[in-house]
Residue, then its C-alpha position, 0 to 999 in steps of 0.5 A: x319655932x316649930x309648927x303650931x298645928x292647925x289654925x282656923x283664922x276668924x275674920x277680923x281677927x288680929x294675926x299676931x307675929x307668933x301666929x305668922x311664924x308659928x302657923x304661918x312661916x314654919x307650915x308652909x314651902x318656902x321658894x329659894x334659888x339656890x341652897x345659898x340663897x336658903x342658907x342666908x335667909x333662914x339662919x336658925x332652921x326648925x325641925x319640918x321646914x320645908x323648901x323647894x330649891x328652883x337651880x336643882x328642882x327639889x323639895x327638901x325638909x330639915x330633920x333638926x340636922x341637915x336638909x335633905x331631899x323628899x322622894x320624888x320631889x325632883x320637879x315632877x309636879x310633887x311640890x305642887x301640892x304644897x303653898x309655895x312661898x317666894x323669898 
């Protein structure tokens, strides 16, 4: 599922699976140790996910066919600027 947009969330509002995955999951940088580690955990990539791999320091995206790096993503404070989020 690719990225839903932009959501503002009411409070008490029900937060469905469709909107975890969708505005959620799909929108945010997910954190791995290694490539392996992102290999076993997400089976079916969608096209703009991102991720930081900790054992080489690099943010990278999936273009629909491979992960690739984002320039200047190589630890130097870069992925910072995204929600990181442990897996």
């Amino acid at each position: 599922m690719a990225g839903l947009g932009r959501k503002v969330f009411a409070a008490n509002e029900v937060l469905t699976a469709a909107d975890v995955n969708g505005y959620l999951m799909d929108q945010a940088v997910m954190v791995f140790a290694n490539e392996a580690g992102r290999t076993t955990a997400i089976a079916a990539p969608s096209a703009g996910m991102l991720t930081f791999l900790v054992d080489v320091a690099q943010v990278q995206v999936y273009d629909g066919t491979d992960w690739t790096q984002i320039a200047g993503g190589g630890g130097g404070g870069f992925e910072t600027s995204f929600l990181l989020m442990g897996a």
